[in-house]
N, C-alpha and C positions, 0 to 999 in steps of 0.2 A: 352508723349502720350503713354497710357498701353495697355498689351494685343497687339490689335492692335492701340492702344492710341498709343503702342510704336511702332507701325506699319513704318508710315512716319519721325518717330521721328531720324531714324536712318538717316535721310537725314540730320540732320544739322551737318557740321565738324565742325562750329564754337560754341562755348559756347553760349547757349543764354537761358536766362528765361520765362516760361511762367507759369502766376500765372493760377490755378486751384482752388484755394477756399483762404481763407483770409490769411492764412499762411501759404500754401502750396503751395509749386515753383517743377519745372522740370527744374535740367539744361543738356541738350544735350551737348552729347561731342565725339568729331569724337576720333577715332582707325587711322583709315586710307581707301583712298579709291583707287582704282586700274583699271585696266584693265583687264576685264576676258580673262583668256590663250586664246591663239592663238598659231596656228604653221602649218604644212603643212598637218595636219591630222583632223583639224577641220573643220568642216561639215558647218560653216558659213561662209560670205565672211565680211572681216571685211572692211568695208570703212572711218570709221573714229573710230578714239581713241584721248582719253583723256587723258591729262596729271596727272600722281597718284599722291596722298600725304597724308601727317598726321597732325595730330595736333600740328606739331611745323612746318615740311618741307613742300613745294609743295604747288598748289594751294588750298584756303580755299572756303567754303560756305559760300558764302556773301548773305546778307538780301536785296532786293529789296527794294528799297527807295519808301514809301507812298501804301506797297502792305501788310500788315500785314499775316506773314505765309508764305510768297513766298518768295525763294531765290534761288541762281545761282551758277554756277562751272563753272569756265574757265579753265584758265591757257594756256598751250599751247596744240593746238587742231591741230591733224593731218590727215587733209583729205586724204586718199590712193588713192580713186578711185572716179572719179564723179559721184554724183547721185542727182535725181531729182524725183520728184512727191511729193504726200499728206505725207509728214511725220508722223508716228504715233508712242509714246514712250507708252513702259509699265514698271510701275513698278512693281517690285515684292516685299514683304516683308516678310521677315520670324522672326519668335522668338527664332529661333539658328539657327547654319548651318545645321543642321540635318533635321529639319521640314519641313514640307511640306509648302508653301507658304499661307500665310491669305486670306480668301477670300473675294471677292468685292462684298460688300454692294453699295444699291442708284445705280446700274448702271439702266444706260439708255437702252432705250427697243432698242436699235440698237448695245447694246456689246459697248459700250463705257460710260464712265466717273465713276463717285461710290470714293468709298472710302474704300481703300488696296490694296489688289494687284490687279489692275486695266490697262485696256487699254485707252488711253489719244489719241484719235483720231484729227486728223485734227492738229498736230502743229504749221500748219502755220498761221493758225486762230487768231484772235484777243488776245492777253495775259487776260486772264479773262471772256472769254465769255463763257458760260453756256458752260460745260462738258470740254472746254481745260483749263488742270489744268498743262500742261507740254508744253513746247516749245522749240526750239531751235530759237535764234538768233542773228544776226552778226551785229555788229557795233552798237549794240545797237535797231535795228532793225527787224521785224520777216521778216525771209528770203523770199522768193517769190519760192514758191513750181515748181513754172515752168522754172525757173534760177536753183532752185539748187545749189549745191556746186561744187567748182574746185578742184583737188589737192593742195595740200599744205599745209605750216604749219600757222594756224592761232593763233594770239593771242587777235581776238577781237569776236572768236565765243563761247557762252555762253549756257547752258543749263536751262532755269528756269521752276519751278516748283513750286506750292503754297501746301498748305500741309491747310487737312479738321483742323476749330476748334475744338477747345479742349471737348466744349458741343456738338458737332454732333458725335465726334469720340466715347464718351460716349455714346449717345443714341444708335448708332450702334452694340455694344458690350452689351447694355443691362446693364450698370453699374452705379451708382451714385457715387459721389464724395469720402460718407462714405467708399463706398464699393471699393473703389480703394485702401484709406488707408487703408484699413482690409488686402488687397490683398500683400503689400508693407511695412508695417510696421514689425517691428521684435516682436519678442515674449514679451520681458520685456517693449514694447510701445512705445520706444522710437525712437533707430535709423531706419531711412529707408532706403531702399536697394537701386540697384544700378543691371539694367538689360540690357546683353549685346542687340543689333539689327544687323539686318544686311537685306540689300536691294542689290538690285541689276538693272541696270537700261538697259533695253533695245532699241533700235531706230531701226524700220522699214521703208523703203523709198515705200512699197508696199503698198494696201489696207489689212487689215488682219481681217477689225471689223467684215466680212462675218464668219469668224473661230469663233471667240469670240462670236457674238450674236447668232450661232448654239448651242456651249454651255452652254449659260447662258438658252435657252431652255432645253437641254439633263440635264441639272444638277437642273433645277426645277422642273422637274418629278421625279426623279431620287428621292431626296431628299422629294417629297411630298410622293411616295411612300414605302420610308423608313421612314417617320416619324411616318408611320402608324402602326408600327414593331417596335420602339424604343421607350424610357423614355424620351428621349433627343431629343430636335428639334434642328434639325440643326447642328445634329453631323460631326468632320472632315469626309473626303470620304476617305473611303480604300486607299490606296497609289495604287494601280494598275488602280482605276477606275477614280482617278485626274487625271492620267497622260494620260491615254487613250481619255481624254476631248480632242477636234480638237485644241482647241488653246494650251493648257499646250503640248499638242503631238509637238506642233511646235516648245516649248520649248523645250522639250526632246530633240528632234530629231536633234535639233539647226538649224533650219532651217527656210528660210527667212530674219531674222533681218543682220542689217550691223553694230549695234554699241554695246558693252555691256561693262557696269560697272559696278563694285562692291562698296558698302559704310557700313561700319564699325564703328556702334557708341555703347554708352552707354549712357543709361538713368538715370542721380542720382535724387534721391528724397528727397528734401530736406524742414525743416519748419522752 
C-alpha cells in the first residue's frame, strides 16, 4: 500500500501478497517491531507492552482467519498496572522516521475511524463494526472494558487490527494503479523499488476522541483557509502547527496513553 498505500502496509511482519492490478503484487516485510523506550523520565505511564521481534525472531503478524486485511500480534504480553474502561488505539504512520505522521482520511464526525494515521475508538466494540478497525483481545475474545486487565504476563492477549483495501487507499491519496507504477518503477521500466514504513501503535484506557474531534475541526479551517493561499490543496501542515493540534500535543507531550509500539517494514514491488 503506497504513499499512504504504504501507510498500514507497515503493519504486516509477515510476508504476504496483495494483488493491485493483473501483474502487479506488494509483498510486506517486517524489519522488526519493538517497544517504544521507557525509563524513569518518561512522561507516559506504561501498563502494558508487548513482546518485540523480527522477521526471523520473536512474535510474527498473523492473518486473521476469514477477515481479509486484518491481522494480530501477540506473543508474550506484559500487563504492569491494571486498567480498565473504553480502550482506544491509534495508529500512527509515517513515510520515514523523520516525517511527520500521514493524515486521516474518512474520519468520522466524532474524531474517530478514516484511514492513516487514525484514532480507532471503542476497542472493545465488536471486531468489525463500523469505525473499530483495531482491538485488543484475550483468549480469543474482545475483553470487557469493565473487567479490564490484571497484571501479568499474558500469552493469549492479542492486538488485531484490519488495514483499508488496496482501491479505497488509492482513492484517498488521489492515485490510480498507472500512477502508482509511474511512482515505483525505476528509470530503464523495469525493476521496482522497495519503500522503507514505519508505524507506531498507541493504546489509550481514557476517552481521547474529545481531543481528536476538536482537531479534526481546528485542522479543516485551518486548511480551508490556506487552500485559499496555495496551489496545492491539502498541503502537509507546518511541523509547528501539527504538533500544536490538541491530539498530535498529546502525542508530543506523551501523555495519557498506556501502551506504545513501534513496526518496521518494507514494501517491495513486484510484477
Amino acid at each position: 500500500q503506497m504513499f499512504l498505500l504504504f501507510l498500514f502496509s507497515s503493519l504486516l511482519s509477515f510476508i504476504s501478497s496483495i494483488e493491485i492490478g493483473d501483474d502487479l503484487k506488494i509483498d510486506l516485510q517486517l524489519v522488526k517491531h519493538q517497544s517504544c523506550p521507557h525509563n524513569a523520565k518518561s512522561k507516559w505511564n506504561r501498563k502494558i507492552e508487548f513482546e518485540g521481534g523480527n522477521g526471523s525472531n520473536g512474535p510474527k503478524l498473523e492473518e486473521v482467519d476469514g477477515r481479509n486485511g486484518c491481522f494480530s500480534i501477540g506473543g508474550s504480553v506484559n500487563v504492569l498496572e491494571e486498567f480498565s474502561g473504553n480502550f482506544s488505539i491509534y495508529l500512527e504512520i509515517r513515510r520515514s522516521a523523520s516525517s511527520l505522521p500521514e493524515r486521516c482520511v474518512k474520519q468520522g464526525v466524532d474524531g474517530c475511524g478514516g484511514v492513516g494515521s487514525c484514532l480507532y475508538c471503542d476497542a472493545c466494540s465488536s471486531f468489525g463494526s463500523i469505525g473499530v478497525n483495531a482491538q485488543l483481545l484475550l483468549n480469543g475474545k474482545r475483553i470487557e472494558c469493565a473487567d479490564g486487565l490484571r497484571p501479568g504476563v499474558y500469552d493469549d492477549l492479542k492486538l488485531h487490527f484490519c488495514l483499508p483495501d488496496v482501491d479505497e487507499i488509492l482513492e484517498t491519496q488521489g492515485l490510480t494503479k498507472k500512477t502508482l507504477l509511474s511512482l515505483i518503477q525505476s528509470e530503464d521500466g523495469n525493476a521496482l523499488g522497495s519503500l522503507p514504513l514505519f508505524a507506531t501503535v498507541f493504546i489509550f484506557d481514557v476517552d481521547v476522541r474529545r481531543q481528536m474531534e476538536a482537531q479534526s475541526k481546528i485542522e479543516k479551517i485551518y486548511r480551508e483557509e490556506n487552500n485559499k493561499k496555495s496551489l496545492f490543496k491539502d498541503e502537509i501542515l507546518p511541523t509547528e502547527v501539527y504538533w500544536s493540534m490538541p491530539f498530535n500535543a498529546l502525542i508530543k507531550r506523551q501523555s495519557l496513553y498506556i501502551g506504545c509500539h513501534k513496526i518496521y517494514g518494507n514494501v517491495q514491488i513486484k510484477q
